[in-house]
C-alpha positions as a Markdown table, in Angstrom:
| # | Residue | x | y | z |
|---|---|---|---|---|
| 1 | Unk | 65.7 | 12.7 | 1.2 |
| 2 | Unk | 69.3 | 12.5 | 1.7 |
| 3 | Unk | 70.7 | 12.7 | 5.0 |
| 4 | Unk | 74.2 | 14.4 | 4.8 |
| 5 | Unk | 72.4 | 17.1 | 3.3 |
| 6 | Unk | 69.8 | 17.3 | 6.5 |
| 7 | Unk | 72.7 | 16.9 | 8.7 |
| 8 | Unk | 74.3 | 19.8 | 6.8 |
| 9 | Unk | 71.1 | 21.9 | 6.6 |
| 10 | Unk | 70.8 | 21.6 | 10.1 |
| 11 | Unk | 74.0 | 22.6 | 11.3 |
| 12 | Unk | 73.8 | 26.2 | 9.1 |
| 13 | Unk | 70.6 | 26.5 | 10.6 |
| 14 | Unk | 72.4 | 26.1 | 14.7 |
| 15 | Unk | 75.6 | 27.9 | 13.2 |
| 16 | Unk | 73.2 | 31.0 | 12.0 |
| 17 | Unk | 71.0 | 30.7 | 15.5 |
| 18 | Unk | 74.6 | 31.0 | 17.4 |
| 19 | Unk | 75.1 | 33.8 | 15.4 |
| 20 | Unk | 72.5 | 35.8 | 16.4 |
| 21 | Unk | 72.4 | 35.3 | 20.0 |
| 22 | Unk | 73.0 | 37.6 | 22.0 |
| 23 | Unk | 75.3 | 37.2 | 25.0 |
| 24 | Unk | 74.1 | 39.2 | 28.7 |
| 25 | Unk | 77.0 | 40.1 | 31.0 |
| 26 | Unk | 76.4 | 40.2 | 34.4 |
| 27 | Unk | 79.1 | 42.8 | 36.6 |
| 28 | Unk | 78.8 | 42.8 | 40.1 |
| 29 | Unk | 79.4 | 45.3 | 42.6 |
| 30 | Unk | 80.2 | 44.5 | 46.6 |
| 31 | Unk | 79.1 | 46.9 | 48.9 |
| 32 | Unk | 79.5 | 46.4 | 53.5 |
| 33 | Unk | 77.0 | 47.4 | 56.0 |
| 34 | Unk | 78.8 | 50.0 | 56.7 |
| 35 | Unk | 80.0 | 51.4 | 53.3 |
| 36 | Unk | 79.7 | 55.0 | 53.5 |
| 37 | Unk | 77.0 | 57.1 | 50.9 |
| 38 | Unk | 80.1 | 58.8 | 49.1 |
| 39 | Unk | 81.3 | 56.3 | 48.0 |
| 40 | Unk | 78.0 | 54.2 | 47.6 |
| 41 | Unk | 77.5 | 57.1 | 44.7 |
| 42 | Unk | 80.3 | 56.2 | 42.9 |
| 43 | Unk | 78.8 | 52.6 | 42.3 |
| 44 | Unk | 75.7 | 53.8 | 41.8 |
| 45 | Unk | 77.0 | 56.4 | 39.0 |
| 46 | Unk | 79.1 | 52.4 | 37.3 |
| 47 | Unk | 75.8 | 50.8 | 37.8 |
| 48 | Unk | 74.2 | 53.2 | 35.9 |
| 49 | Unk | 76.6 | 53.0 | 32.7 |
| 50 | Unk | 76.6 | 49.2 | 32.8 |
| 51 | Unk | 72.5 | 49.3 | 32.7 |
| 52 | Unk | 72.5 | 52.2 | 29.7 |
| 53 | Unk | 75.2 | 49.4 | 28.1 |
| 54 | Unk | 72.6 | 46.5 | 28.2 |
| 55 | Unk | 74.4 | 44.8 | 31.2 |
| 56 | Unk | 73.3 | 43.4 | 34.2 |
| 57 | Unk | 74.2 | 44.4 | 37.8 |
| 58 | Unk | 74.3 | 42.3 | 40.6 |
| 59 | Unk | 74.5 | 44.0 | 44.2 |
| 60 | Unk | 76.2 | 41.9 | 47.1 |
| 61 | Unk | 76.5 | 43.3 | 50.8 |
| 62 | Unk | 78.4 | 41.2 | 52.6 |
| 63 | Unk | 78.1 | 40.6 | 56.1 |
| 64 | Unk | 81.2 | 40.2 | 58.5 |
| 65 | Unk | 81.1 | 38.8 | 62.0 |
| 66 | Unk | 78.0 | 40.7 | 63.9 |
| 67 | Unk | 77.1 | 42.2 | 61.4 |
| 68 | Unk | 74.7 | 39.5 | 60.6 |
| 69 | Unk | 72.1 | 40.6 | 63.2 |
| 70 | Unk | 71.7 | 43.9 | 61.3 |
| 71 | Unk | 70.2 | 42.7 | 57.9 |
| 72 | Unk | 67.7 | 46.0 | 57.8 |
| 73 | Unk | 70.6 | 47.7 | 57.5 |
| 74 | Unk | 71.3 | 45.9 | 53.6 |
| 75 | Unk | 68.1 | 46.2 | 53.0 |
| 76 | Unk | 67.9 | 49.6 | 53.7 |
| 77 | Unk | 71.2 | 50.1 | 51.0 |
| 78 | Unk | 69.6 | 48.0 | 48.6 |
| 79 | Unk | 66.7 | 50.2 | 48.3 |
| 80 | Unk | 68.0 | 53.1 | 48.5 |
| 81 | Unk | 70.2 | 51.9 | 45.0 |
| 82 | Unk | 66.7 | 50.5 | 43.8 |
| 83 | Unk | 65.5 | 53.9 | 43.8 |
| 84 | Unk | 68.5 | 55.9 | 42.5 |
| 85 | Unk | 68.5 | 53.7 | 39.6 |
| 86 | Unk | 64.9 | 53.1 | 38.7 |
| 87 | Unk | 65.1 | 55.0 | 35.5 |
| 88 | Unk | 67.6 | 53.0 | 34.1 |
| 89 | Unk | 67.4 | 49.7 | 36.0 |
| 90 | Unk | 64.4 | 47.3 | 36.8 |
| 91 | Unk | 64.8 | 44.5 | 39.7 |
| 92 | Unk | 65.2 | 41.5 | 38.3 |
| 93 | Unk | 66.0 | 39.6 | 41.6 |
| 94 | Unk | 64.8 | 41.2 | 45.1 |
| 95 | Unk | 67.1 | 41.3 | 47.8 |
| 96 | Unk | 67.3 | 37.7 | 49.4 |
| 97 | Unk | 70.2 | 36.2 | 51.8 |
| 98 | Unk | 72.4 | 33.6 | 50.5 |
| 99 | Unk | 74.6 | 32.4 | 53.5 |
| 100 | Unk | 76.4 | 35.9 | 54.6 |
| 101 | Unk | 74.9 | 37.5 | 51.5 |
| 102 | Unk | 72.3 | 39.6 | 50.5 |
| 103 | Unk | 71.7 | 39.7 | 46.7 |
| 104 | Unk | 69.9 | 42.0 | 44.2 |
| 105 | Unk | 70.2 | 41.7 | 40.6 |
| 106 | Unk | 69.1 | 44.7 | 38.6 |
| 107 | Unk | 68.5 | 44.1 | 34.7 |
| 108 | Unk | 68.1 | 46.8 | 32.3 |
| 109 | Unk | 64.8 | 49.0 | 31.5 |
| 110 | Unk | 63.1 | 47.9 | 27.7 |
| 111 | Unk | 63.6 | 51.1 | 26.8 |
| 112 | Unk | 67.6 | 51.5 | 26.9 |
| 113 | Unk | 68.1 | 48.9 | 25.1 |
């Protein structure tokens, strides 16, 4: 067998497998403790077009100062955005602290797709 043409063969075969990947975008959205439930809508109503897109959504609450102490209070946000966007969105990541964080990543239903 000749090897240029392996070597050749083999790099239509990677150039056609990039071709057909596809690429997943992540967008993020930063909500506080004590971000207020008009406003929380609004994100909720972005989140929702990313996840009918195909796109990802990461949630981050960010804790300031005392605010630290009061981690139910994330939670609490967190679910409440799991459950507004259940019919679009499926958890992908449950709501875990990293340093002054709290992090969910939502990841679209089969369906929308």
């Amino acid at each position: 067998m000749d090897y240029g043409k392996f070597q050749y063969e083999q790099r239509r075969k990677e150039r056609k497998a990039k071709k057909n990947q596809v690429k997943v975008t992540v967008k993020e959205i930063q909500l506080r403790p004590k971000t207020d439930d008009y406003h929380l809508q609004f994100d909720i109503k972005r989140a929702t077009k990313w996840l009918q897109e195909g796109k990802k959504v990461k949630f981050r609450v960010r804790f300031r100062g005392r605010e630290i102490t009061h981690q139910h209070i994330g939670r609490e946000r967190l679910s409440n955005i799991e459950e507004a966007l259940k019919d679009v969105g499926v958890v992908e990541q449950r709501p875990n602290m990293e340093g002054r964080d709290m992090l969910m990543v939502l990841a679209p239903n089969k369906e929308n797709k």
